[in-house]
PLY file of the C-alpha trace (Angstrom):
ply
format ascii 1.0
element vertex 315
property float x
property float y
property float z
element edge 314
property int vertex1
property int vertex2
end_header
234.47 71.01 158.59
232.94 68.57 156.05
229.45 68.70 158.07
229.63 72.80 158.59
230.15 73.09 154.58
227.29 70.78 154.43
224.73 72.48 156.87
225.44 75.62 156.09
226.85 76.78 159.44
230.36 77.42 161.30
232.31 75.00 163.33
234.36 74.69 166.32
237.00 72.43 166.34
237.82 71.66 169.85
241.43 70.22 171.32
242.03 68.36 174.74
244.85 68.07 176.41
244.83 64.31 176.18
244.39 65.12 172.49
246.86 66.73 171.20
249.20 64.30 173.16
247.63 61.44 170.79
248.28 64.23 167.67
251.94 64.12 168.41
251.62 60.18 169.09
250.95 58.18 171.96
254.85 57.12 172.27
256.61 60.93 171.88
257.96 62.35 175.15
255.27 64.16 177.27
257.23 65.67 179.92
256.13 69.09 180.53
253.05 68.81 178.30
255.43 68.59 175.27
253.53 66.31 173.19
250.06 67.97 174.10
251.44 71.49 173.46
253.23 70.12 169.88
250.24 68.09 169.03
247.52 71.06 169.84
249.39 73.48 167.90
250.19 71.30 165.12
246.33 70.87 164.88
245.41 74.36 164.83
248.04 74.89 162.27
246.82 71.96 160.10
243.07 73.29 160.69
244.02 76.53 159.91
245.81 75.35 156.63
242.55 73.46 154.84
239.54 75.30 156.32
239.75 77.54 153.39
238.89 74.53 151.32
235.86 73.83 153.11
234.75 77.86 153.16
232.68 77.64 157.02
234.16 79.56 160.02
235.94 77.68 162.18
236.47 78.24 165.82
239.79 76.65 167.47
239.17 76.12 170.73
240.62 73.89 173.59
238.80 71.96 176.43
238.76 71.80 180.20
241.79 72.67 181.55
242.56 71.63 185.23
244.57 74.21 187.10
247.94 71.24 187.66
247.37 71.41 183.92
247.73 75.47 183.14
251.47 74.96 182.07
249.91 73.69 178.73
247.67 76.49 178.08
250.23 79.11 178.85
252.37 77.71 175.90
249.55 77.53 173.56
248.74 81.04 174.80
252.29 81.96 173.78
251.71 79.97 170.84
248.92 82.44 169.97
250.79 85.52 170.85
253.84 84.62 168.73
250.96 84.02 165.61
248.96 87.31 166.78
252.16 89.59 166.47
252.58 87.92 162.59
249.23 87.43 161.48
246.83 89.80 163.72
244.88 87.33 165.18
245.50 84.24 167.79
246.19 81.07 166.39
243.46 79.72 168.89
240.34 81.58 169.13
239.42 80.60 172.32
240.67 78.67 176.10
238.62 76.96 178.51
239.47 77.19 181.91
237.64 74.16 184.14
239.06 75.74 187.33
235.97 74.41 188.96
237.62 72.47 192.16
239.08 75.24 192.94
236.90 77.79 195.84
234.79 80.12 193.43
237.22 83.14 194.35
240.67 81.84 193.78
238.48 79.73 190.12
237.77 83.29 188.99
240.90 85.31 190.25
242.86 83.07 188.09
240.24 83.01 185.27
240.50 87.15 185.32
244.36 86.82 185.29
243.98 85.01 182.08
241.34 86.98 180.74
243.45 89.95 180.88
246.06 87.84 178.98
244.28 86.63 176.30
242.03 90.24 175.94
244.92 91.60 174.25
244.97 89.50 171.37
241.03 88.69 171.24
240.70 85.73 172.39
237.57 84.36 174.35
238.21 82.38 177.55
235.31 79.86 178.49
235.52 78.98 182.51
233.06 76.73 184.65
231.18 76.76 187.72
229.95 73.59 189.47
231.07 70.43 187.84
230.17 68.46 185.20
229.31 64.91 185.84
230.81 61.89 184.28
234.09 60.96 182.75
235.84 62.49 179.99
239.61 62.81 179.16
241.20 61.20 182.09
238.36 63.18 184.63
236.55 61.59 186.64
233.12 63.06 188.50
231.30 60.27 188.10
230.97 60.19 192.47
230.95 63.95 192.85
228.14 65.05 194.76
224.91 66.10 193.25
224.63 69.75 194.83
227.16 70.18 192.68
225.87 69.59 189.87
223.70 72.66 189.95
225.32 76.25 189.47
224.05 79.10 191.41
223.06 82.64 190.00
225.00 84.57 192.50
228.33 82.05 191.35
227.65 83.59 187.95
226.84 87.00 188.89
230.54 87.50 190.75
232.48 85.59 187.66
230.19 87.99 184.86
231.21 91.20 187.38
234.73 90.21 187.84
235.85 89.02 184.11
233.40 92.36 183.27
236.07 94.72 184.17
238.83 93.81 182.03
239.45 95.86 178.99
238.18 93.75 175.78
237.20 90.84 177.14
235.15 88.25 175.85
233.78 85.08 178.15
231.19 81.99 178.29
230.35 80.39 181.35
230.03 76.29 181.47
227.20 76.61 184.10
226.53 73.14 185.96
222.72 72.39 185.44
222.55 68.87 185.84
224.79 68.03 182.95
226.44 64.73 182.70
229.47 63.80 180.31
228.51 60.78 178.35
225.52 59.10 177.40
223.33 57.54 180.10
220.03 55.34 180.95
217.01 57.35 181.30
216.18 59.23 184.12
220.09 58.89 185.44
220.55 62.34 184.48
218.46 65.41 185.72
218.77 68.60 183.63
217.52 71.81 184.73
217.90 74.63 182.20
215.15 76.36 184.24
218.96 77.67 186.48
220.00 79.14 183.38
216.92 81.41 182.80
216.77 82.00 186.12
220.93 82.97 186.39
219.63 85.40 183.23
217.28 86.89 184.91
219.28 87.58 187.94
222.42 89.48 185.94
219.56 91.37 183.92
218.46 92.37 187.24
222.00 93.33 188.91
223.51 95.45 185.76
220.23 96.93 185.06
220.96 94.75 181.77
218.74 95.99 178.66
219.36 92.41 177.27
217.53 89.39 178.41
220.59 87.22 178.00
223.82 88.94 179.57
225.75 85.86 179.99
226.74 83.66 177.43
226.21 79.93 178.50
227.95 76.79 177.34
226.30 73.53 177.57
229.08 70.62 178.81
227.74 66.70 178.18
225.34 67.23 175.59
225.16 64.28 173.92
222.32 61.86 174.76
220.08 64.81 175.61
216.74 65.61 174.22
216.05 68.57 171.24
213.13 69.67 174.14
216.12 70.92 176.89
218.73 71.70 173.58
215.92 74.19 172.46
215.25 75.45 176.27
218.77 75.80 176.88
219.39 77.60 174.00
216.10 79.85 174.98
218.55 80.95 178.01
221.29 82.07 176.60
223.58 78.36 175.36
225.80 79.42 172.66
227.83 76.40 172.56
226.68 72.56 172.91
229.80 69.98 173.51
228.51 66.31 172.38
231.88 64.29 172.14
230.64 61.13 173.29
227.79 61.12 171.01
230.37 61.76 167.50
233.11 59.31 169.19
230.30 56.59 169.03
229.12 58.10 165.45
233.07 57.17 164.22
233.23 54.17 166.02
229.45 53.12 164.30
230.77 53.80 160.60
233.64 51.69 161.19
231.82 48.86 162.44
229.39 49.14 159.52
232.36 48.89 156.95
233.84 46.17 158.85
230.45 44.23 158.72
229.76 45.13 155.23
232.98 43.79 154.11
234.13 41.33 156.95
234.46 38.34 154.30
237.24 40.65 152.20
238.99 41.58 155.56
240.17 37.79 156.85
242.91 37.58 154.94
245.30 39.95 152.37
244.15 37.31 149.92
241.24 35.52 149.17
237.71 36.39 149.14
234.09 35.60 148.31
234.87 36.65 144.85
238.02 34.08 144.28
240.74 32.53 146.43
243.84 34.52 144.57
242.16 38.15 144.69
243.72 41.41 146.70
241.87 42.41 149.76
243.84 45.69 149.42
241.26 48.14 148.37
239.16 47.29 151.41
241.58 46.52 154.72
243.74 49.98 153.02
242.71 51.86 156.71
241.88 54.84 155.07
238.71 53.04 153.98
237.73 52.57 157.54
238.51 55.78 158.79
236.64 57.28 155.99
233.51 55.52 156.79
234.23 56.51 160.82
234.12 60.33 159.20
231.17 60.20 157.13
229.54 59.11 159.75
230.58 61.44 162.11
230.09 64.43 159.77
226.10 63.12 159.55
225.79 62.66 163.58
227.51 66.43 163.25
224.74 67.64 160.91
221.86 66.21 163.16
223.50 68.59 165.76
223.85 71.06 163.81
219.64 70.88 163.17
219.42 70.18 167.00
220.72 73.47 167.35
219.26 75.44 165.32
222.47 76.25 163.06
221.55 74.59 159.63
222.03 77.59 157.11
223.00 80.54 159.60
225.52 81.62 157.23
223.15 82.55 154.31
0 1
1 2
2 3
3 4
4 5
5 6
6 7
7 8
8 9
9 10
10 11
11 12
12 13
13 14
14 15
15 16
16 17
17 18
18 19
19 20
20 21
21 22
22 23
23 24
24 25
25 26
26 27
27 28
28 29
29 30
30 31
31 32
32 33
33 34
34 35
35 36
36 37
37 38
38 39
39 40
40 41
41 42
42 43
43 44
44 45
45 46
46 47
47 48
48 49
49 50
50 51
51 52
52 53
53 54
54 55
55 56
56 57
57 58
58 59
59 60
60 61
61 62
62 63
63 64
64 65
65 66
66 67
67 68
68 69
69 70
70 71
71 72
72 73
73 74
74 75
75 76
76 77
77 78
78 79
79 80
80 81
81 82
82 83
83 84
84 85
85 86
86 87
87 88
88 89
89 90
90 91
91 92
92 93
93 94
94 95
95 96
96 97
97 98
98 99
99 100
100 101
101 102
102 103
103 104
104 105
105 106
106 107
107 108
108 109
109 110
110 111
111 112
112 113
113 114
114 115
115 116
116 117
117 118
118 119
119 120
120 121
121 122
122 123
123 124
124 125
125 126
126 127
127 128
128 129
129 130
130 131
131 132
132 133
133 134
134 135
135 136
136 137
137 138
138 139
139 140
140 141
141 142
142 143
143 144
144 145
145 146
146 147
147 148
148 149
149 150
150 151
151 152
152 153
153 154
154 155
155 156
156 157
157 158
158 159
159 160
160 161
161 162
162 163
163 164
164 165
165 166
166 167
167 168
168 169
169 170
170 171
171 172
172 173
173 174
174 175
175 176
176 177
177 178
178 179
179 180
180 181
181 182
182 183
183 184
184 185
185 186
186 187
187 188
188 189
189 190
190 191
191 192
192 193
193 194
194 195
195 196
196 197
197 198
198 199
199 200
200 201
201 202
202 203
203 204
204 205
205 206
206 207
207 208
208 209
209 210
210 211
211 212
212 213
213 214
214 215
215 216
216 217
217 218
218 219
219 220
220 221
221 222
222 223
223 224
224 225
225 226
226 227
227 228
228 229
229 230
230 231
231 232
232 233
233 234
234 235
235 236
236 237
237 238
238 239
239 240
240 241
241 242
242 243
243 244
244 245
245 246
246 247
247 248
248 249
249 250
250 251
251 252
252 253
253 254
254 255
255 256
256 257
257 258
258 259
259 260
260 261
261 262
262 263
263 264
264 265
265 266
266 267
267 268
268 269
269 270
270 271
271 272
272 273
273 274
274 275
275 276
276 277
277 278
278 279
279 280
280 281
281 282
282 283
283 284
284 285
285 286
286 287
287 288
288 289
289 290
290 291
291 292
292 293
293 294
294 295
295 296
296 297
297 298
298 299
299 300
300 301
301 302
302 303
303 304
304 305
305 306
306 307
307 308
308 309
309 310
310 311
311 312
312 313
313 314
């Protein structure tokens, strides 16, 4: 929120599974999804309570969820309900369903059963076909094979018809084109937008679309990737860019810069360059770190933000 108010441009804050278990504390009882259900709503709430102060949109969203793990959406779905009867709108604006294991049928049959859901109360469900590569949350494609890695147009022709004829709703589509979670070596990871323009092109041609860009696309593993296929994808249709590895590593890189800057004021709770009998306290007080781990996160955020053409889009 502290980058958004700075670039000019809304924000999505984005929940996992994984994370709103470490919200609620590593140690709380997670049977059931307890602690990621507490933990994710308690965020949303908390977001929710201080975006005001920051005066950007903010999107609440939550990440891939694995069909063993659709027991937590449907309480934060409930969650949502319970908050759209009070306040008129869903405490989470949006769900994404990563059904993609599943065959492409039974992926979008459940997808539509939760579109219909969560159409009622506006919300937006984002589902994917093919897989992302990589590692992220406790998933692991990093052996998957490569033909999967590529989404076809006719996949996301029969999700766009099927989730098309429920009243209200509202859908992206995490297309596979190549896209790799994490950051990796050159020429380990081979994007190709081009399916993305060409899955455009295809819809446009089945719906007799008057739009160049029926579908709405979501990018999955962009961080490491160049502006050239950020500006290209975006050119077919990618309203949404996910690039957690690349702020985790912007956090982790403030912190290590404080800790270097002041290493010889963090050996000891007393005692320093400045005198053997002065306080260390001002500097090993943790929310010094964490404050430089957000700083720097909030810049790596704005360089997306720029990336993306989204710098000022509220104006």
């Amino acid at each position: 929120m502290e980058a958004a108010a700075k670039y000019g441009g809304p924000i999505m804050v984005t929940f996992s599974k994984g994370g709103g278990q470490f919200i609620a504390g590593k140690s709380a009882d997670n049977a059931d999804e307890k602690a990621s259900i507490a933990g994710c709503i308690a965020g949303a709430l908390h977001v929710r309570q201080v975006a005001e102060l920051y005066g950007v949109p903010v999107v609440l969203h939550t990440d891939h969820c694995q069909k063993a793990w659709l027991p937590w959406i449907d309480a934060l779905l409930t969650a949502s309900e319970d908050y759209f009867e009070k306040h008129g709108e869903p405490l989470f604006s949006s769900h994404m369903l990563d059904l993609s294991e599943e065959p492409l049928e039974e992926n979008i049959g459940i997808c539509k059963e939760y579109m219909e859901r969560m159409a009622k109360i506006n919300m937006l469900l984002e589902f994917e076909l093919g897989v992302t590569g990589g590692e992220e949350d406790g998933v692991d494609n990093t052996d998957v094979d490569s033909s999967r890695l590529y989404t076809q147009p006719e996949e996301v022709f029969y999700a766009y018809e099927q989730l098309s004829q429920v009243e209200n709703a509202a859908f992206t589509c995490a297309a596979s084109f190549g896209n790799v979670h994490g950051v990796y070596a050159p020429g380990n990871v081979d994007l190709k937008p081009v399916i993305l323009h060409n899955t455009q092109e295809y819809i446009k041609e089945k719906i007799s679309s008057e739009s160049d860009k029926p579908m709405f696309f979501v990018f999955h593993g962009g961080s490491g990737s160049s502006v050239e296929d950020i500006r290209y994808a975006i050119e077919a249709g990618v309203i949404k860019m996910n690039i957690d590895t690349d702020t985790q590593w912007a956090y982790w890189d403030g912190v290590r810069e404080y800790e270097a800057k002041h290493h010889d004021y963090l050996q000891g709770q007393i005692g320093n360059p400045d005198g053997d009998d002065k306080p260390n306290k001002k500097y090993y007080d943790p929310r010094m770190m964490l404050r430089a781990g957000e700083e720097a996160m909030a810049a790596r955020l704005v360089k997306a933000a720029e990336d993306l053409n989204c710098v000022n889009v509220l104006n």
